[in-house]
DRENDO-1510 file (C-alpha; in Angstrom, 1 decimal, always signed):
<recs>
REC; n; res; u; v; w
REC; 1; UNK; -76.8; -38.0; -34.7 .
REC; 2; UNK; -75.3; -37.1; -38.1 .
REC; 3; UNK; -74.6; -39.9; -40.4 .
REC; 4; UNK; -72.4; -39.7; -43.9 .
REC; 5; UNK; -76.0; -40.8; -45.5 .
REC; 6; UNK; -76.9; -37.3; -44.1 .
REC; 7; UNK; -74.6; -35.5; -45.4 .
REC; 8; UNK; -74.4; -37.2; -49.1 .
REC; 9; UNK; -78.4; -36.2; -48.8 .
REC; 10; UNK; -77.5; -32.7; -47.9 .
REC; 11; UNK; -75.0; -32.3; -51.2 .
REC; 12; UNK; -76.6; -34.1; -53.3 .
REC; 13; UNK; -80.1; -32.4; -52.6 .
REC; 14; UNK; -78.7; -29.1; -53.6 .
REC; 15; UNK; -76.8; -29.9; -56.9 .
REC; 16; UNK; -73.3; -30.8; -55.1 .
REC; 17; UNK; -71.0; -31.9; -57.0 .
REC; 18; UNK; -68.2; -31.7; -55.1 .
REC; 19; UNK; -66.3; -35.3; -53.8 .
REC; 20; UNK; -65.6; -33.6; -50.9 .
REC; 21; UNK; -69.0; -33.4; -49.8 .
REC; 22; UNK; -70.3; -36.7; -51.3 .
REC; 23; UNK; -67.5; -39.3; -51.7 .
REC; 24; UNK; -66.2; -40.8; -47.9 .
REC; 25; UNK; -63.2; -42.6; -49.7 .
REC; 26; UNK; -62.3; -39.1; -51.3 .
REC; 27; UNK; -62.7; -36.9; -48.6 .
REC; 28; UNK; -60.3; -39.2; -46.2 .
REC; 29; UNK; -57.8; -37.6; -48.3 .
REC; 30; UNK; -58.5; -34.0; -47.3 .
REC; 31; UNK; -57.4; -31.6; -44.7 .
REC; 32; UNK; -60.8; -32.6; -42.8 .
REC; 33; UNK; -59.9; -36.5; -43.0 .
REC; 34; UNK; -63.4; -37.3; -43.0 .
REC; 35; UNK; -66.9; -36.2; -45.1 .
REC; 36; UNK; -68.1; -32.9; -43.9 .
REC; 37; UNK; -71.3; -31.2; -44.7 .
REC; 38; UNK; -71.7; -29.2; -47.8 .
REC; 39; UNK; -72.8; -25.5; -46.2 .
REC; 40; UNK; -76.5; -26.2; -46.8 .
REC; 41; UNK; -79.4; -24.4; -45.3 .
REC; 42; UNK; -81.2; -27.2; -44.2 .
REC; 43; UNK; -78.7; -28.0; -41.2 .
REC; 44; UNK; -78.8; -25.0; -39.8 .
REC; 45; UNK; -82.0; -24.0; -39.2 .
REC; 46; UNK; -83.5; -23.0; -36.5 .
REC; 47; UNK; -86.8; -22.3; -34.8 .
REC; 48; UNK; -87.1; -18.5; -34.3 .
REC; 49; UNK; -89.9; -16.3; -32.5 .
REC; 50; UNK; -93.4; -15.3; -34.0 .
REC; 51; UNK; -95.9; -12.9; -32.9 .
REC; 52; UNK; -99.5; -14.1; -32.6 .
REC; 53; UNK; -99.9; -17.7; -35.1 .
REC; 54; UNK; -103.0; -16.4; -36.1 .
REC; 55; UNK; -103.3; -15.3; -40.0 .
REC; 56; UNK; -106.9; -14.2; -39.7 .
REC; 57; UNK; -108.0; -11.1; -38.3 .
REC; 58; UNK; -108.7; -10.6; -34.7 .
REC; 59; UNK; -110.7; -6.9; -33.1 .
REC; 60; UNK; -110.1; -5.6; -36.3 .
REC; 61; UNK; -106.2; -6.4; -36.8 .
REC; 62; UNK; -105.3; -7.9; -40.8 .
REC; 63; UNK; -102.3; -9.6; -40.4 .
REC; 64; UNK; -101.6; -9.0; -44.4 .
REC; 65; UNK; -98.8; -11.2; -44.7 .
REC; 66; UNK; -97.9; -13.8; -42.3 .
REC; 67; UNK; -94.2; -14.5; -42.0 .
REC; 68; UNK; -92.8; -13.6; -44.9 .
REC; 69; UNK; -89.3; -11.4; -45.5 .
REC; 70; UNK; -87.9; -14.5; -44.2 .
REC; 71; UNK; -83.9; -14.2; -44.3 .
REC; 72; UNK; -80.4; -15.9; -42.6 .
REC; 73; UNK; -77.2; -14.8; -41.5 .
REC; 74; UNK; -75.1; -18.0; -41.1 .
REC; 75; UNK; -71.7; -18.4; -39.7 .
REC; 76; UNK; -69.8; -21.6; -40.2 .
REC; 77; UNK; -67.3; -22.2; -37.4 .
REC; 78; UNK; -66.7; -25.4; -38.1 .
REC; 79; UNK; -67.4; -27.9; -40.4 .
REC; 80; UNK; -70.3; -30.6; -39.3 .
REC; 81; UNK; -69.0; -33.9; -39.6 .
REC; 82; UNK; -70.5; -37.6; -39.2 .
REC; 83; UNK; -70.7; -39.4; -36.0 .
REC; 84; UNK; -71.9; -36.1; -33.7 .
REC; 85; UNK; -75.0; -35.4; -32.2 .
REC; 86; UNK; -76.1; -31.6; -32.8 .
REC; 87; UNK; -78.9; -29.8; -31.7 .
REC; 88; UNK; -80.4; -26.3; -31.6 .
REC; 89; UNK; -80.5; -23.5; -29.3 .
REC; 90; UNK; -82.0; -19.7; -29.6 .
REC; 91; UNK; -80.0; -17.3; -27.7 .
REC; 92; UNK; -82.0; -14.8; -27.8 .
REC; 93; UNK; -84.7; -12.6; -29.8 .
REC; 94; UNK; -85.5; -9.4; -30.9 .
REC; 95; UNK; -88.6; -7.5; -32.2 .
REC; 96; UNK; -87.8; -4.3; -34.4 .
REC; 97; UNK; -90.9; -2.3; -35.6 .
REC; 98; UNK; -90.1; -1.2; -39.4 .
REC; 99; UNK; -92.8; +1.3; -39.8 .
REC; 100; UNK; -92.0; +4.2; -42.1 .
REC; 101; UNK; -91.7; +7.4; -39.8 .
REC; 102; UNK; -93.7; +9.9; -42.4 .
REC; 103; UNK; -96.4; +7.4; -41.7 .
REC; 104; UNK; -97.8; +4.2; -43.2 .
REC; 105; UNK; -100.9; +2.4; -44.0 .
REC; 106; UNK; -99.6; -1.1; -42.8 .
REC; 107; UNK; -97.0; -1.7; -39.7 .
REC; 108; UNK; -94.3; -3.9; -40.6 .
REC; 109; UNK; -92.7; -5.9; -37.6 .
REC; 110; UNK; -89.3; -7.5; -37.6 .
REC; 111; UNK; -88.9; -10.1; -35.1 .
REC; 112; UNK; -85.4; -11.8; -35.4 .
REC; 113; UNK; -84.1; -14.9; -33.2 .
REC; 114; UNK; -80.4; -15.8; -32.8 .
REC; 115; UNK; -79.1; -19.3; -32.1 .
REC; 116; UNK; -76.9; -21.6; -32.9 .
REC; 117; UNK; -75.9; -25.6; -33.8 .
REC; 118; UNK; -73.8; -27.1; -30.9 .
REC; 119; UNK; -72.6; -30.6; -29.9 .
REC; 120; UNK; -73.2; -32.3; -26.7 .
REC; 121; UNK; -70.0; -30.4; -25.4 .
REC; 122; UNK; -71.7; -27.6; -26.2 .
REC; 123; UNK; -69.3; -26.6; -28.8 .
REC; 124; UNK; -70.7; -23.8; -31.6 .
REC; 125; UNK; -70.1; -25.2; -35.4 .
REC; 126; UNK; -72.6; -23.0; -36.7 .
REC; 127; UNK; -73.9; -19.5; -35.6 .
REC; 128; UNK; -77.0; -18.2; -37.1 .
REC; 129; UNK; -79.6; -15.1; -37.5 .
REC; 130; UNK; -83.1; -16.5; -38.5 .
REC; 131; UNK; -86.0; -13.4; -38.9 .
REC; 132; UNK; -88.8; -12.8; -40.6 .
REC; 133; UNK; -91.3; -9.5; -41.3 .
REC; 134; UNK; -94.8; -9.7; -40.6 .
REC; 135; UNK; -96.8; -6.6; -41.7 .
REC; 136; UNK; -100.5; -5.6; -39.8 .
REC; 137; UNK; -102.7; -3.4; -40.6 .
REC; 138; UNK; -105.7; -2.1; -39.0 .
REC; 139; UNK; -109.5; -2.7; -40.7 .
REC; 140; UNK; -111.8; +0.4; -40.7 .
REC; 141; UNK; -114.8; -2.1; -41.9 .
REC; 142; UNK; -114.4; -5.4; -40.3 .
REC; 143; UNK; -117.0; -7.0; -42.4 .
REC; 144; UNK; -114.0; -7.3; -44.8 .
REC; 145; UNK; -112.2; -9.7; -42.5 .
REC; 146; UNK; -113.3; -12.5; -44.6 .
REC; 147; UNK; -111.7; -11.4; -47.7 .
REC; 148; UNK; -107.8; -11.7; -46.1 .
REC; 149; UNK; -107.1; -15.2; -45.1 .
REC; 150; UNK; -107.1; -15.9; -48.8 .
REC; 151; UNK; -105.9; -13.0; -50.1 .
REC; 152; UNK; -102.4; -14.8; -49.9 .
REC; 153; UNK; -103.8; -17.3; -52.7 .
REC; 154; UNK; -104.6; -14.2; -55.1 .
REC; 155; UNK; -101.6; -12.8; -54.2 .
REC; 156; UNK; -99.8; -16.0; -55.3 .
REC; 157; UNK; -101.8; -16.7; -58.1 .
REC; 158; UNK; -101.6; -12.7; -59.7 .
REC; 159; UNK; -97.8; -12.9; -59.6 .
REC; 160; UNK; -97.9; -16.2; -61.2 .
REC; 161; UNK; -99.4; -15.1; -64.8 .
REC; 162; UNK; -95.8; -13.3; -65.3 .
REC; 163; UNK; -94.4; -13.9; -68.5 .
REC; 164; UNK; -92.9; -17.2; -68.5 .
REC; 165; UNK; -89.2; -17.9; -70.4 .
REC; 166; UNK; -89.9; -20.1; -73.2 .
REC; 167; UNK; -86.9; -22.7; -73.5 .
REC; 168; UNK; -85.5; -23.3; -76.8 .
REC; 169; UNK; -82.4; -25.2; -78.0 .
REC; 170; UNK; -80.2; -22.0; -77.7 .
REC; 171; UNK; -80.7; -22.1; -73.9 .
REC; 172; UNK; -80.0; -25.5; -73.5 .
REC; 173; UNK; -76.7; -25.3; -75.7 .
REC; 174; UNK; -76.5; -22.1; -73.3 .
REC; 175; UNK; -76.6; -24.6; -70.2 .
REC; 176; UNK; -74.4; -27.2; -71.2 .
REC; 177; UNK; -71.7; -24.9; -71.9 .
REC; 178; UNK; -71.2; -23.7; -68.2 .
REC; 179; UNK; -71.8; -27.0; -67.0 .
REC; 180; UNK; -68.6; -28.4; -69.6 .
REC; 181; UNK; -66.9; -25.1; -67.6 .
REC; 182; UNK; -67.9; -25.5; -64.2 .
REC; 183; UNK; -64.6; -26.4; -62.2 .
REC; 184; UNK; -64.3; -27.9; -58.6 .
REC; 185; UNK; -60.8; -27.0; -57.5 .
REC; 186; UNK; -60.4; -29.9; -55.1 .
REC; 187; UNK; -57.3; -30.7; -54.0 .
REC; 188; UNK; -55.4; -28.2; -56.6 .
REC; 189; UNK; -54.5; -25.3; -53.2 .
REC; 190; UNK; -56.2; -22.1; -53.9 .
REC; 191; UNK; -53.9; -20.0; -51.4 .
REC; 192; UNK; -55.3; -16.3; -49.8 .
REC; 193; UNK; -52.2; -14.2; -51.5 .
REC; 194; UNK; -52.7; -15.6; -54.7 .
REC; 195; UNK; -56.5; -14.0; -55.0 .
REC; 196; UNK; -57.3; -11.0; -56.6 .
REC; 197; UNK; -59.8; -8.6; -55.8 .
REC; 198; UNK; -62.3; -8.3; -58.4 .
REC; 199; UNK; -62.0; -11.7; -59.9 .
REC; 200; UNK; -65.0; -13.6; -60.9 .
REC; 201; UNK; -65.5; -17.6; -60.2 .
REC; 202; UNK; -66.4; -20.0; -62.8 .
REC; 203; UNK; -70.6; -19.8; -63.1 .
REC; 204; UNK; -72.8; -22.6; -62.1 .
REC; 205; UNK; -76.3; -23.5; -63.8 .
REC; 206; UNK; -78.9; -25.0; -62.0 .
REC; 207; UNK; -82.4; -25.6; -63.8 .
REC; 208; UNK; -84.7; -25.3; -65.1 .
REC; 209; UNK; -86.6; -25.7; -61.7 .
REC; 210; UNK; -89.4; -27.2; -61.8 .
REC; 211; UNK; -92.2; -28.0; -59.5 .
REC; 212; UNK; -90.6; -31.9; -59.4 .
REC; 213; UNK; -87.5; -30.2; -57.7 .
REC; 214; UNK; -89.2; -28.3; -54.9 .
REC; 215; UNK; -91.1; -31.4; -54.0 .
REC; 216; UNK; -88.1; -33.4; -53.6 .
REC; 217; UNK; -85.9; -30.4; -52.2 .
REC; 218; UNK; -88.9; -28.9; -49.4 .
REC; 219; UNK; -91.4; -32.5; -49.3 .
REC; 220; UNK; -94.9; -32.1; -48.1 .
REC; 221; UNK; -97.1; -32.5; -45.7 .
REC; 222; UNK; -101.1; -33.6; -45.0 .
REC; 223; UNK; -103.4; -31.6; -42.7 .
REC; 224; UNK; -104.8; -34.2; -40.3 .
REC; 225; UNK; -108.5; -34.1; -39.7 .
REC; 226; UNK; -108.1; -31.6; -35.9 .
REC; 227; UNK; -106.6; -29.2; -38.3 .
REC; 228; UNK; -109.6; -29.4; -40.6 .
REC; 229; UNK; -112.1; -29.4; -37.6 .
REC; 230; UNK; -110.4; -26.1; -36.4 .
REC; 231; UNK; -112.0; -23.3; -37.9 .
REC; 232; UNK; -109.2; -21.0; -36.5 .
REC; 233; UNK; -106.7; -23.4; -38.4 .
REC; 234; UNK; -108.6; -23.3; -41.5 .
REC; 235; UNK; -108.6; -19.1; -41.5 .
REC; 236; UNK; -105.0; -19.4; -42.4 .
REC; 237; UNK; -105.0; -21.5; -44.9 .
REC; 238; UNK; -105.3; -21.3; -48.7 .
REC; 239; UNK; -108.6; -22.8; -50.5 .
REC; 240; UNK; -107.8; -24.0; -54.3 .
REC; 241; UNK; -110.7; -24.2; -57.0 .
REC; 242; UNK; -111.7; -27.9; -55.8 .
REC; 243; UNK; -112.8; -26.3; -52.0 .
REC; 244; UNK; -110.1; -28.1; -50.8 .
REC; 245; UNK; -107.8; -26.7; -48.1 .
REC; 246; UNK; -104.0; -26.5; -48.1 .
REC; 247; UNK; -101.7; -24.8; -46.2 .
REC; 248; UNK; -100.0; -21.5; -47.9 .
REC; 249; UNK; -96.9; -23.7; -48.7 .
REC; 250; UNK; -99.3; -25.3; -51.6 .
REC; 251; UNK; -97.9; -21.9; -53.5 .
REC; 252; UNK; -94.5; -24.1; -53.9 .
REC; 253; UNK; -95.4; -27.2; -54.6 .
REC; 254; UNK; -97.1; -26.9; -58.0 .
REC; 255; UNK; -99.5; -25.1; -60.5 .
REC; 256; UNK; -102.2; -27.6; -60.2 .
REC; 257; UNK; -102.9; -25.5; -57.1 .
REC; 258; UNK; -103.3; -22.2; -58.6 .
REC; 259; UNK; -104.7; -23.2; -61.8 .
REC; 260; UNK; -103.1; -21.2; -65.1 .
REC; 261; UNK; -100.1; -19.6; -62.3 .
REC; 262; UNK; -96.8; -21.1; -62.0 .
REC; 263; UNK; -95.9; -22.1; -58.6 .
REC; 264; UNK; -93.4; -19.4; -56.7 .
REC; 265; UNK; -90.1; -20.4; -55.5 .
REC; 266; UNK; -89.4; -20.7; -51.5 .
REC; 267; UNK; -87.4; -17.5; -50.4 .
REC; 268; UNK; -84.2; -19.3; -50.5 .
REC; 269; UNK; -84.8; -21.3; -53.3 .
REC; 270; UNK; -81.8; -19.7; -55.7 .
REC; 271; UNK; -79.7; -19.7; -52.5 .
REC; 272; UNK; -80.0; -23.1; -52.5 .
REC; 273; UNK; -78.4; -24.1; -56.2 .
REC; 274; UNK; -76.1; -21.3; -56.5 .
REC; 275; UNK; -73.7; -21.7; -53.2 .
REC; 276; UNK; -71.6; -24.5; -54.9 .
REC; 277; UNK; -69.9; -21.3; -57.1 .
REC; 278; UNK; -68.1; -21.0; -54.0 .
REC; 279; UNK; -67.5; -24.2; -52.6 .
REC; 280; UNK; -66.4; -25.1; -55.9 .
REC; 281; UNK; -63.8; -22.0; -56.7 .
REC; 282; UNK; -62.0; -22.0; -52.3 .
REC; 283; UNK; -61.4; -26.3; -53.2 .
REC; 284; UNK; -60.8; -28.7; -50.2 .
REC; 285; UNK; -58.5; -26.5; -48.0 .
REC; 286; UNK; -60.8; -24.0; -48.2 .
REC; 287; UNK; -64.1; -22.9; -45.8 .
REC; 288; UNK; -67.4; -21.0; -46.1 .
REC; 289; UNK; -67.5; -19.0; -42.8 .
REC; 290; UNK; -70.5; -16.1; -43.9 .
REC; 291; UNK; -73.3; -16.9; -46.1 .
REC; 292; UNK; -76.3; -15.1; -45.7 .
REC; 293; UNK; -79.2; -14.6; -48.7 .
REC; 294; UNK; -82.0; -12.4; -49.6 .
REC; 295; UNK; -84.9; -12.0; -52.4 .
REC; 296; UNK; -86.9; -9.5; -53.8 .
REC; 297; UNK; -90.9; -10.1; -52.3 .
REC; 298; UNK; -94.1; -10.8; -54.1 .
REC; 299; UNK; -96.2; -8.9; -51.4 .
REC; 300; UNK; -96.2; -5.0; -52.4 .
REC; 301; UNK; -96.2; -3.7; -48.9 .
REC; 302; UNK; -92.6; -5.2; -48.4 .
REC; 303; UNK; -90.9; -4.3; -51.6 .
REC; 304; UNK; -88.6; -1.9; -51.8 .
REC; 305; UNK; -84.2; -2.1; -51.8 .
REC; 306; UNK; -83.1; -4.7; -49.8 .
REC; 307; UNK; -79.2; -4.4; -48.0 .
REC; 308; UNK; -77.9; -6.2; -51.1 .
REC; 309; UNK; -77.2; -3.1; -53.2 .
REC; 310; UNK; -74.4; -2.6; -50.6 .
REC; 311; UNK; -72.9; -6.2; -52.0 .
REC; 312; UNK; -73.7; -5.2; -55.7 .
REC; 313; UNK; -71.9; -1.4; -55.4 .
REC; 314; UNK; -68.6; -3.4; -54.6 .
REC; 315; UNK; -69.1; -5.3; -58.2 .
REC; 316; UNK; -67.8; -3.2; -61.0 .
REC; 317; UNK; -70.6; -3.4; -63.3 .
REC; 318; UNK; -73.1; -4.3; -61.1 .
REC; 319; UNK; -73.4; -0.9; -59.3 .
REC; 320; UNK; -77.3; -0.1; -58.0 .
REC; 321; UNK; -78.3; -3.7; -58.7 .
REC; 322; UNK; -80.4; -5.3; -56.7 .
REC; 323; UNK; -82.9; -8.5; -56.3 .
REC; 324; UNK; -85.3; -8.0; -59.4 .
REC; 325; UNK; -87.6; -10.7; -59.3 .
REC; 326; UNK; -88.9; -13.5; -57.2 .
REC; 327; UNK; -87.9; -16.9; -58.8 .
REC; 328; UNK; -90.5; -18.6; -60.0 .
REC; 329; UNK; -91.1; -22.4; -61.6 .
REC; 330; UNK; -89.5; -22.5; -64.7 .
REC; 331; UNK; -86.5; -20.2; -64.3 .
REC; 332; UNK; -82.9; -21.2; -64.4 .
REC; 333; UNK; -80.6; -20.1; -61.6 .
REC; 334; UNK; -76.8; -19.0; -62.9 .
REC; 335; UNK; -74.4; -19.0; -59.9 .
REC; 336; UNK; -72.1; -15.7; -60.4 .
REC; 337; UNK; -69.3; -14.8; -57.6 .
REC; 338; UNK; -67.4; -12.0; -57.5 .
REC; 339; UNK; -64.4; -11.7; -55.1 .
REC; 340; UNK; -65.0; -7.8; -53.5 .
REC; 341; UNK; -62.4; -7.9; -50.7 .
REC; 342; UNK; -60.0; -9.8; -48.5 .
REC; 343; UNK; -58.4; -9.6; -44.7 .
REC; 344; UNK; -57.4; -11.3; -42.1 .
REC; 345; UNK; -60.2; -10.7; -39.5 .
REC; 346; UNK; -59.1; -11.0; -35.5 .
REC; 347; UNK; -58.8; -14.3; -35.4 .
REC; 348; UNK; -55.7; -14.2; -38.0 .
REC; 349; UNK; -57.8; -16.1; -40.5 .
REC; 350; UNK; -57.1; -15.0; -44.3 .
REC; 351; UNK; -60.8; -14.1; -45.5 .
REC; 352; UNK; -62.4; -13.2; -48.8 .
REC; 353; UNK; -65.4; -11.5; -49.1 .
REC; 354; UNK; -67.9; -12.5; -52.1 .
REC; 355; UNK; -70.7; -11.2; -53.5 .
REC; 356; UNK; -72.5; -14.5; -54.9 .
REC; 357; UNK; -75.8; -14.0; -56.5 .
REC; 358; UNK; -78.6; -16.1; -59.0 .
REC; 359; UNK; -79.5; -14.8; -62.8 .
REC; 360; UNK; -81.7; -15.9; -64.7 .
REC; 361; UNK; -80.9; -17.0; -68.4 .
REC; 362; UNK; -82.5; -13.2; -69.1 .
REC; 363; UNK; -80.3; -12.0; -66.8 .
REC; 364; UNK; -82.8; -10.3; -63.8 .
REC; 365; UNK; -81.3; -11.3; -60.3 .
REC; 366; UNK; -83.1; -13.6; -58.5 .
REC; 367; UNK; -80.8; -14.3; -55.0 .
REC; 368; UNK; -78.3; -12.1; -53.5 .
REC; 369; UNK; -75.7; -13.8; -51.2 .
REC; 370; UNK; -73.3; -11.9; -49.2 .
REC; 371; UNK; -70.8; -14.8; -48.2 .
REC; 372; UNK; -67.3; -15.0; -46.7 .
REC; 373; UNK; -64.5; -17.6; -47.2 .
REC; 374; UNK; -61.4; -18.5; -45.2 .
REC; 375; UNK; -58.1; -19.8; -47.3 .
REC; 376; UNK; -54.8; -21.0; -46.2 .
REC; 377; UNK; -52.1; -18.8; -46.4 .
REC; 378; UNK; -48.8; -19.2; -47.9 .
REC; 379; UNK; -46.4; -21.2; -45.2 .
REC; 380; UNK; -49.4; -22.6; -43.4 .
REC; 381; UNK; -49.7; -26.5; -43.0 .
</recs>
């Protein structure tokens, strides 16, 4: 059951700021009557399908890179609220083979589910797409098979000795300023006619993220002695220069694990501090319906463009942008929102489409967020 201690932990977790999202007393006086739950990924999660759980290599079959390209599609139908029980359920799943026609060295596998959040009525308040790509390839000499279950760890570890920004007083000063300009509309009516297409929100800053932050945003968790007397178990997991074994997760949680690396963002990380841009700029009558994220991959054999140039084309300036980088420990994430179009969709709710995305201070993009907004309309309650 969801409690208003719940949902203050949801907000406040992910840099909220907003009363409406945090303050009970406050958000009586809303539209909603009640405190409802900032649009946060951790609520609306859910479990989606996998292909074989085994990272190590079996009659000659690498899996290179175990569940990674990991994205959602969220659709908020309406807002969760204190006092209801929710729970999970998949629809159904798909599996999508992505390998390149002219021929490839690896095959890439999409495998997708679709679900939802419901109540005990079995009402929907929040739709979702949960998938991930996991890439295979074959080994011609399978005395190698050793060398992949930590080939993850080098992976990591190689992408960590990027240069690192160096903060100085500029940046801060830099910081401070958008945080003495970040504005939470509240109860001051942003109404669908009066929005223009093209207009940018006020930025957010969130950061510098450090390793401090993803502990207390993702947590942690020990292996329990069956885990360590399964050798199977153990294939899959990443060993750090002490012998000792931790699952690949360690990646995020800190460079004591890859000494002289910086620890790598989770891939939604950036998604994470940056969707209060929006919830701040549609204030308290207005609702987060779409919100959807993607990153640019440390593994080679799944870089290339992702679907959020389509988002940045619609940006004037912006044009053949696309995620740059993945976020690391140490970088700052500047929320940016663009408004790129507005209907009223077949329900007769008056939308706005934004492209939302994360900079760094050094400007490379980070997160890209394809997100939708509903507003009241002129002569509505």
């Amino acid at each position: 059951t969801m409690t208003e201690d719940m949902l203050r932990g949801f907000a406040f977790a992910n840099n909220q700021y907003n009363p409406l999202f945090t303050d009970p007393d406050y958000a009586k006086q809303t539209r909603w009557g009640q405190l409802i739950a900032a649009p946060c990924i951790e609520c609306t999660d859910i479990q989606f399908p996998s292909l074989p759980d085994n990272t190590g290599v079996w009659d000659g079959i690498a899996r290179f890179v175990p569940g990674k390209g990991l994205d959602h599609e969220v659709n908020f139908v309406r807002p969760l609220v204190a006092g209801k029980h929710y729970h999970s359920v998949n629809y159904y799943d798909t599996v999508e083979d992505l390998t390149d026609p002219n021929g490839s060295t690896v095959r890439p596998i999409r495998i997708a589910g679709y679900g939802a959040l419901i109540d005990d009525l079995g009402q929907e308040y929040v739709k979702i797409r949960h998938s991930t790509v996991e890439i295979y390839g074959i080994l011609k000499d399978k005395s190698q098979a050793a060398d992949y279950p930590s080939d993850l760890g080098k992976t990591i570890q190689a992408k960590s000795f990027e240069p690192v920004h160096q903060y100085t007083d500029e940046d801060y000063a830099r910081m401070i300023e958008i945080w003495k300009n970040e504005y939470v509309r509240g109860k001051d009516t942003l109404y669908w006619e009066d929005v223009q297409v093209g207009y940018e929100a006020p930025k957010t800053c969130s950061g510098p993220i450090t390793y401090m932050d993803m502990i207390y945003w993702y947590g942690a968790r020990p292996l329990t002695r069956q885990q360590l007397m399964d050798s199977k178990t153990l294939e899959t997991m990443y060993r750090d220069h002490l012998g000792n074994y931790l699952f690949e997760t360690s990646i995020h949680l800190g460079t004591r694990n890859h000494p002289q690396g910086r620890m790598v963002w989770y891939n939604d990380t950036g998604a994470k501090t940056i969707y209060r841009t929006i919830t701040n700029f549609i204030g308290n009558k207005g609702r987060v319906s779409k919100f959807s994220w993607r990153f640019f991959p440390f593994f080679k054999e799944m870089q290339g463009p992702t679907d959020a140039t389509e988002m940045f084309n619609k940006v004037p300036g912006m044009e053949g942008r696309d995620c740059e980088r993945h976020g690391s420990e140490g970088d700052t994430c500047i929320g940016r929102a663009v408004v790129t179009d507005k209907y009223v969709n077949d329900r007769g709710e008056h939308c706005i489409e934004i492209a939302l995305w994360a900079e760094t201070l050094d400007g490379e993009i980070v997160q890209a967020c394809a997100s939708e907004a509903v507003l009241p309309a002129h002569g509505e309650g």
